[in-house]
C-alpha positions in Angstrom: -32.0 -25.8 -8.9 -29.2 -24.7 -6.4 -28.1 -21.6 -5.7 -24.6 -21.3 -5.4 -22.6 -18.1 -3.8 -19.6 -16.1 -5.8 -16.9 -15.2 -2.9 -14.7 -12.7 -2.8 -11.9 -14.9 -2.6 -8.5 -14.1 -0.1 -5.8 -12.7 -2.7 -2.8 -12.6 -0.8 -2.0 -12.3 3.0 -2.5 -8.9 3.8 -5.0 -8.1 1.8 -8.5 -7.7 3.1 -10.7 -5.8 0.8 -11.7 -5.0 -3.1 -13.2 -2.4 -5.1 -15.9 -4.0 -7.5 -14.5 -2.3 -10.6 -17.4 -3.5 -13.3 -19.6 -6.1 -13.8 -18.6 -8.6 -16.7 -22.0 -10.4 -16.5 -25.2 -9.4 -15.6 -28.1 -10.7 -14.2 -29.8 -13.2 -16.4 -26.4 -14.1 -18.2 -25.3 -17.9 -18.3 -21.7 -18.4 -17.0 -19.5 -21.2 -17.2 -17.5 -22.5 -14.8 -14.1 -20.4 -14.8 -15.1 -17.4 -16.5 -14.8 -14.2 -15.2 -17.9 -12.8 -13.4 -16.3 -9.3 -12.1 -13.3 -7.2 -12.1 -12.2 -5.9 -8.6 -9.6 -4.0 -7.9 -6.7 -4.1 -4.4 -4.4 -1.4 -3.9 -3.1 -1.7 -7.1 -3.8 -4.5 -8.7 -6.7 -5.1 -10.8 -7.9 -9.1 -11.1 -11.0 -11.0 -12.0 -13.2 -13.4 -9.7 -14.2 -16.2 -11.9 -17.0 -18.6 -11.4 -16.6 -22.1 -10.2 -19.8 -23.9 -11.5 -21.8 -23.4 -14.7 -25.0 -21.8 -14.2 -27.0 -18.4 -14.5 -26.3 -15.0 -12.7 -29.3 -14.5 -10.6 -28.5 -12.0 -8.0 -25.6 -9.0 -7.4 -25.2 -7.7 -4.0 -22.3 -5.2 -4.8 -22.0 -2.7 -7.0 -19.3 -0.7 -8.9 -17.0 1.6 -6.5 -18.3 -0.8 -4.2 -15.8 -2.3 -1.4 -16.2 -5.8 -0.2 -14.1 -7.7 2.6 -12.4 -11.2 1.6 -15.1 -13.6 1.9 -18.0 -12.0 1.7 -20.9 -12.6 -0.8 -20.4 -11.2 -4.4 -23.2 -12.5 -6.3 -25.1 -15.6 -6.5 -25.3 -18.2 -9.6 -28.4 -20.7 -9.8 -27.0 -24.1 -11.2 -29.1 -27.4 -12.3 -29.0 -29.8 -9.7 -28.3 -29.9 -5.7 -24.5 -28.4 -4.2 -23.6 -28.2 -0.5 -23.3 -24.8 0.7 -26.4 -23.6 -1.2 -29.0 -20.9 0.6 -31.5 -23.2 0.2 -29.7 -25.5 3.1 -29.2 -22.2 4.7 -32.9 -21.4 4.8 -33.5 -24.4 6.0 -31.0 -25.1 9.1 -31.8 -21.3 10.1 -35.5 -22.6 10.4 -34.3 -25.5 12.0 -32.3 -23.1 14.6 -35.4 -21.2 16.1 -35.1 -21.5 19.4 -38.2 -21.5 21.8 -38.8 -17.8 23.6 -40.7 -18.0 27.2 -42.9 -14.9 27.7 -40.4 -13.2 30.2 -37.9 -13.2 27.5 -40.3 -11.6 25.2 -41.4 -9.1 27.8 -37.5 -8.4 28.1 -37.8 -7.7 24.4 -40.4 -5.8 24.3 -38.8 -3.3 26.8 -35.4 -3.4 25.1 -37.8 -1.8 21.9 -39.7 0.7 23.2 -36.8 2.0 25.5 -34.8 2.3 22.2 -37.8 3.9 20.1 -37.8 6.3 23.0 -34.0 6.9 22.8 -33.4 7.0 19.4 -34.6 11.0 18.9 -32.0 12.1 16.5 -31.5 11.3 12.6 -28.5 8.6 12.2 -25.3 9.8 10.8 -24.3 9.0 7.1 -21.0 7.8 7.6 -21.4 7.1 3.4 -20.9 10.5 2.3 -17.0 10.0 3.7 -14.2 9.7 1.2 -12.5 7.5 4.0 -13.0 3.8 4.4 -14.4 2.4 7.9 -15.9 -1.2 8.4 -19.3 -2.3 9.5 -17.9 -2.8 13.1 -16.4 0.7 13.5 -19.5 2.5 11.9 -22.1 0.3 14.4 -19.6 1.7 17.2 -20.2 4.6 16.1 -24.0 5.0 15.8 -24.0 3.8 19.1 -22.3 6.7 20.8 -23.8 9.0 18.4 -20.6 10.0 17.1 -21.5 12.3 13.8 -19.0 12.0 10.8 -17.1 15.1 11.2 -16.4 14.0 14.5 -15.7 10.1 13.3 -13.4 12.3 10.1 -10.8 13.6 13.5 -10.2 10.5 14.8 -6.6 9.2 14.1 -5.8 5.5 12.4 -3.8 3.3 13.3 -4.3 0.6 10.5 -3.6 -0.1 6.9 -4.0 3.8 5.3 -4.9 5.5 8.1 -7.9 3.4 8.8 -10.0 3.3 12.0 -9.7 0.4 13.5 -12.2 -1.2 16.7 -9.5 -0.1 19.2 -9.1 3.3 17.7 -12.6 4.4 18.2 -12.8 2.5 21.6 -9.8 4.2 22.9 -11.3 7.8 21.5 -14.8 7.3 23.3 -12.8 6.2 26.8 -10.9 9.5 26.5 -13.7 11.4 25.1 -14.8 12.6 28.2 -11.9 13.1 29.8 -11.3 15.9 26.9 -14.5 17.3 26.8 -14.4 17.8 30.6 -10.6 20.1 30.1 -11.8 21.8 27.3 -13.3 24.8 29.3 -10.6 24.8 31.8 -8.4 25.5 29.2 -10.5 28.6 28.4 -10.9 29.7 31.4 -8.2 32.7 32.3 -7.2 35.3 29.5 -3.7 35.4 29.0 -1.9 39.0 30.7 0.7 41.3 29.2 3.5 40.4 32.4 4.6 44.4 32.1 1.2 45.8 31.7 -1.3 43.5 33.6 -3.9 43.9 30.9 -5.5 41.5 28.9 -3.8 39.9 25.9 -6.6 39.5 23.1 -6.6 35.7 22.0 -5.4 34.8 18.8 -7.7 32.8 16.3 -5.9 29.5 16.1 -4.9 28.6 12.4 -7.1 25.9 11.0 -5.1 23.0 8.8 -3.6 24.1 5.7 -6.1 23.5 3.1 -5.3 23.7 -0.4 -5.3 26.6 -2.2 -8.8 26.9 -4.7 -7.4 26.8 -8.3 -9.1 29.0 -11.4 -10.7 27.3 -13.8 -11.5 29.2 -17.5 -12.9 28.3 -20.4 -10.1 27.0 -22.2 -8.6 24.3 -20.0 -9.4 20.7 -19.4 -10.5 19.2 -16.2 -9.2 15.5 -16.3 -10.6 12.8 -13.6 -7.6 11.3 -11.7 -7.8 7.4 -12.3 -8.4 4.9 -9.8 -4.7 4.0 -9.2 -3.5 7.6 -9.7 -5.7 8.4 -6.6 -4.3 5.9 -4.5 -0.6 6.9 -5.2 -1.3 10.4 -4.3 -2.7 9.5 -1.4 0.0 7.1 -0.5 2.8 9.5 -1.6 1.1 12.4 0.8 0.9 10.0 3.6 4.3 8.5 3.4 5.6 12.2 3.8 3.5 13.2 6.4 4.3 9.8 8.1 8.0 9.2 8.0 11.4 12.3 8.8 12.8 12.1 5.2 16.4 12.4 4.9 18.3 11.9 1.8 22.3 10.4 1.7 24.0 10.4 -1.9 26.9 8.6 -3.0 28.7 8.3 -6.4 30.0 4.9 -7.5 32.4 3.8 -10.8 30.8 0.6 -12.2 32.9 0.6 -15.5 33.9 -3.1 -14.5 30.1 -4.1 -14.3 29.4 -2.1 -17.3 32.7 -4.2 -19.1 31.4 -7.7 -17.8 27.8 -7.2 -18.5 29.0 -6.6 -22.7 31.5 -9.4 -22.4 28.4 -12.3 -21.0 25.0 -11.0 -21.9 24.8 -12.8 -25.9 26.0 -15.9 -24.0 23.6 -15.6 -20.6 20.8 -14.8 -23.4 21.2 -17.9 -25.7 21.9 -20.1 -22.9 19.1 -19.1 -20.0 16.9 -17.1 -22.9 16.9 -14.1 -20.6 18.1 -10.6 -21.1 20.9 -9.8 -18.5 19.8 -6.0 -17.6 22.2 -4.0 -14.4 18.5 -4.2 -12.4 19.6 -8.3 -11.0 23.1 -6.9 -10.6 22.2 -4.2 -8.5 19.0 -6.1 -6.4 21.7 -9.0 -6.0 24.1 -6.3 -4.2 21.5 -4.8 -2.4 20.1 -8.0 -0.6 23.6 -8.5 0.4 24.0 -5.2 1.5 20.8 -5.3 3.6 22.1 -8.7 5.4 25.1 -6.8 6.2 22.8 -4.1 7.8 19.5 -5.4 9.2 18.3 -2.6 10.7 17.3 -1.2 7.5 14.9 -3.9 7.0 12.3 -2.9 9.4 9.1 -1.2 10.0 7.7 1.1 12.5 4.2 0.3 14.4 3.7 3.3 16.8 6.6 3.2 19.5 7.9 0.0 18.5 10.4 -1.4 15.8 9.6 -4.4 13.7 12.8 -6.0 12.2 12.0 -7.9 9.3 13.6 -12.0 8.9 13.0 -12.0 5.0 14.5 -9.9 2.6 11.9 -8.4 0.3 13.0 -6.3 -2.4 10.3 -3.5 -4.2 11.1 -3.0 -7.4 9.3 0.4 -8.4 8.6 0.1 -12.6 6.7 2.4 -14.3 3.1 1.2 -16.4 2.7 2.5 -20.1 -0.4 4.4 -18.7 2.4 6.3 -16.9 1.6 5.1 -13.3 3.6 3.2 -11.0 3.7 0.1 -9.7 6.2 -2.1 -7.1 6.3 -5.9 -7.4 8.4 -7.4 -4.7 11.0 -10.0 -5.0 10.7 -12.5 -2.4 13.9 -13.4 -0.2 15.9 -12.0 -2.4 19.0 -12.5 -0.7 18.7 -16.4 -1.9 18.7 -16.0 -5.3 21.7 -16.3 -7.5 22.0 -14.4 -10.6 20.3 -16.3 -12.6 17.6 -16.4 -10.1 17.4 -12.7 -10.2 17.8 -11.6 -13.1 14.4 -14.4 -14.6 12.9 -13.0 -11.6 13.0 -9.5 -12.1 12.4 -9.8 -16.0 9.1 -12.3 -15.1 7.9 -9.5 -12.4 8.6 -6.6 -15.1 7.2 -8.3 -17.8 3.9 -8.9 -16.0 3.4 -5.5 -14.6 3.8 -4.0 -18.2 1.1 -6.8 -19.6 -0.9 -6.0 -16.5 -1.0 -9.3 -15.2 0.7 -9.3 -11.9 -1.5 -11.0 -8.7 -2.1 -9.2 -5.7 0.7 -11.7 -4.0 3.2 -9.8 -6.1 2.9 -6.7 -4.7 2.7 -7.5 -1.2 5.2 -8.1 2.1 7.9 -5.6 0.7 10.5 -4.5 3.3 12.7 -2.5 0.8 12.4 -0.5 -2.5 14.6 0.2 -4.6 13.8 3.0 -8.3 15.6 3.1 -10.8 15.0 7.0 -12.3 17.9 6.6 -14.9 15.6 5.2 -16.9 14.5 8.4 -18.1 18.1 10.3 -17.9 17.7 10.9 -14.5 21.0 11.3 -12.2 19.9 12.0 -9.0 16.5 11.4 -7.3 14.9 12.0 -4.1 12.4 9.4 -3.7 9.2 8.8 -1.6 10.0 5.9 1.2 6.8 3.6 0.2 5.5 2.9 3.7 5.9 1.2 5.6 9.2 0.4 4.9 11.6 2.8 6.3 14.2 3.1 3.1 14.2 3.3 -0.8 17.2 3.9 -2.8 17.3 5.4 -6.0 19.7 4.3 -8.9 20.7 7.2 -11.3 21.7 7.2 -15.1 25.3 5.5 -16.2 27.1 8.1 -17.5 30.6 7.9 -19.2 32.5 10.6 -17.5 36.2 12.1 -16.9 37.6 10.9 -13.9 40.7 10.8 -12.1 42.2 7.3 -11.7 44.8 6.1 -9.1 47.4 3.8 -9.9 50.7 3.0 -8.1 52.5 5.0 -11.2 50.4 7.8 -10.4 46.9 9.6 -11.1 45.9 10.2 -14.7 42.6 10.8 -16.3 40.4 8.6 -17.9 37.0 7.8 -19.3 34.8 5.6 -16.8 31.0 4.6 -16.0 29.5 6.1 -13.6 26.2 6.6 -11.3 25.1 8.3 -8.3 23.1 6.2 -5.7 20.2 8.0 -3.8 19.2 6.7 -0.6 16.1 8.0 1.2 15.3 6.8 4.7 13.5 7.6 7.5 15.3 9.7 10.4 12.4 8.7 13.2 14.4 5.2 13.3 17.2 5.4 10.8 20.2 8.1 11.9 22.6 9.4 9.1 25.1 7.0 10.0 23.5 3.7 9.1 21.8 5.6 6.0 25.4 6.9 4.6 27.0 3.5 5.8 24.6 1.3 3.8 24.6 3.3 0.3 28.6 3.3 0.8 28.7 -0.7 1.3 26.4 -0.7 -1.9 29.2 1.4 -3.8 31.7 -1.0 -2.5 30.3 -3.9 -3.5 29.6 -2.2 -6.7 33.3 -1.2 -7.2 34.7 -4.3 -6.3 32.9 -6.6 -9.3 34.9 -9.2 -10.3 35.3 -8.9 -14.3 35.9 -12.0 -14.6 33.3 -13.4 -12.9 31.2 -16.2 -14.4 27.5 -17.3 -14.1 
């Protein structure tokens, strides 16, 4: 019998952790090889880890809520026969690995244990009972300086969601003294009214806004947030604490767009067996758009500016459970119309079936909404960080306009939609915000009717 261990396997290049979701076997259950063992969960993307040998579930090391890093050990399955990697090899080179101890080393030991039973006085924190993520490292760090967990809870992230990283917590415990050495010279003096000499009594300082307690009676319904409703409130409240919103809008006439999209779509449907929606028409014009202004494409790490050589589009579309998701079309600035428009109905089509990879959803440099979808004409959206834009695309509307003509201006009936462009104003001013939306309208205005794909 071999004993053969289930992975967590790496799903995509920035993505470093799961959440075990459920169990789809349990112990004592035969599996074959490719069928799902477990559901797990990243960001937002729910997938399965399916088994690569036949065998029997013997052992679970995770459990559900659970988060486990890429590679580590999900479970192991005991198989007929002998396979390389098994723990019984393991068992066996680890014996093979004991090394010889000579009795200073062991009086060395010895020391190094009873000088630690003797320092160890106080009960070790239960960094568990956090709602906040922190790895094995940054928790070991942190038993070792006997930071408690309201103190770990004030220390400031610098990686993916706010997370503590091993430099964060280093560079906190260098300055830690430094701080707690100012703190009672900064209480030293009472402040003095300057007309009346006397002492000037000390303000309580406001604590952070906390939300406000809400009333519960006996007639409304408390409803648990899903998994993937929590983690877009949480990104939605970091991205505005993070990044200077500032919103630009622009109004653009796309009646010939509307005009060449009725003329071709039958045709581009029989012949590529796609739908031709305005969603490739406008992603098309945006990637070209973004080429003519790179310094939209970029992200912000601390103090420095990351410019971005591939052109990643998000494309925000909304679940039938009502939540939201953003697969990201890859360099979408070399993709002809074709291209996009099979891409974007492929990437739609799997995020409504709920079969999108984690891949999908990652390296985005720039989102773009479409609210008229539901009627909506203007919107301000949330810049999903770290991206530094998002641009909204409003409801077509047929309205009364006035149209110049070298015989004169005259109303008429024409298409059009309002563009709304959120950026950030730490690294995006409202000259490139206003410039890019109005290229965008230009491009927009400018469609050749007569075009052919």
């Amino acid at each position: 019998m071999a004993r053969i261990e289930l992975k967590l396997p790496q799903m995509g290049e920035s993505v470093a952790e799961a959440t075990v979701t459920s169990w789809l076997k349990e112990i004592g259950d035969t599996i074959e090889a490719d069928e799902a063992v477990l559901e797990i969960a990243t960001d937002k993307v729910d997938s399965e880890v399916p088994s690569e040998v036949d065998g029997v579930l013997v052992e679970k090391f995770f459990e559900v809520d659970d988060v486990a890093k890429v590679g580590a050990v999900l479970a192991i399955i005991e198989t007929e026969g002998d396979a390389e990697g098994a723990s019984e090899e393991t068992d066996e080179s680890s014996d093979e690995e004991v090394e010889e101890v000579d009795e200073a080393s062991v009086e060395e030991l010895e020391d190094n244990i009873s000088a630690a039973k003797e320092t160890v006085t106080a009960p070790v924190a239960d960094y568990s009972d956090s709602e906040r993520f922190y790895s094995p490292l940054v928790k070991n760090i942190a038993k070792e300086e006997n930071i408690s967990l309201e103190e770990l809870e004030t220390i400031q992230g610098s990686g993916k969601d706010n997370r503590v990283t091993k430099d964060d917590i280093l560079n906190y415990i260098e300055n830690r003294g430094s701080k707690q050495q100012a703190a009672p010279e900064t209480q030293a003096a009472p402040k003095q009214d300057i007309t009346s000499g006397k002492p000037v009594q000390q303000q309580p300082i406001a604590q952070a806004t906390q939300a406000a307690p809400v009333s519960v009676n006996g007639q409304d319904e408390i409803i648990e947030m899903s998994r993937m409703g929590k983690l877009i409130s949480h990104h939605m409240v970091q991205s505005v604490q993070t990044s200077a919103h500032v919103q630009s809008f622009i109004e653009v006439d796309v009646t010939n767009i509307w005009n060449w999209r009725n003329r071709v779509k039958n045709e581009f449907q029989k012949r590529e067996g796609e739908k031709l929606t305005f969603t490739p028409i406008f992603m098309q014009v945006i990637a070209k758009t973004i080429k003519d202004f790179p310094m939209i494409n970029i992200s912000v790490d601390g103090d420095k500016i990351i410019k971005k050589k591939n052109i990643n589009l998000g494309m925000a579309a909304a679940l039938p459970d009502g939540n939201l998701i953003v697969p990201v079309i890859k360099n979408a600035d070399q993709l002809n119309l074709v291209g996009m428009a099979k891409r974007v109905n492929d990437l739609a089509g799997r995020a409504r079936q709920n079969k999108l990879k984690p891949d999908d959803i990652q390296g985005g440099t720039y989102t773009v909404t479409n609210v008229g979808t539901f009627g909506s004409v203007i919107g301000t959206p949330i810049i999903n960080q770290p991206q530094v834009a998002i641009l909204a695309l409003g409801a077509i509307r047929k309205v009364p306009a006035v149209i110049e003509t070298p015989e004169g201006d005259f109303i008429g009936i024409r298409h059009k939609m309002f563009l709304s462009h959120s950026y950030d104003h730490r690294v995006v001013n409202g000259a490139l915000g206003g410039q890019f939306i109005q290229r965008v309208a230009e491009y927009l205005e400018a469609w050749d009717g007569d075009k052919e794909i």
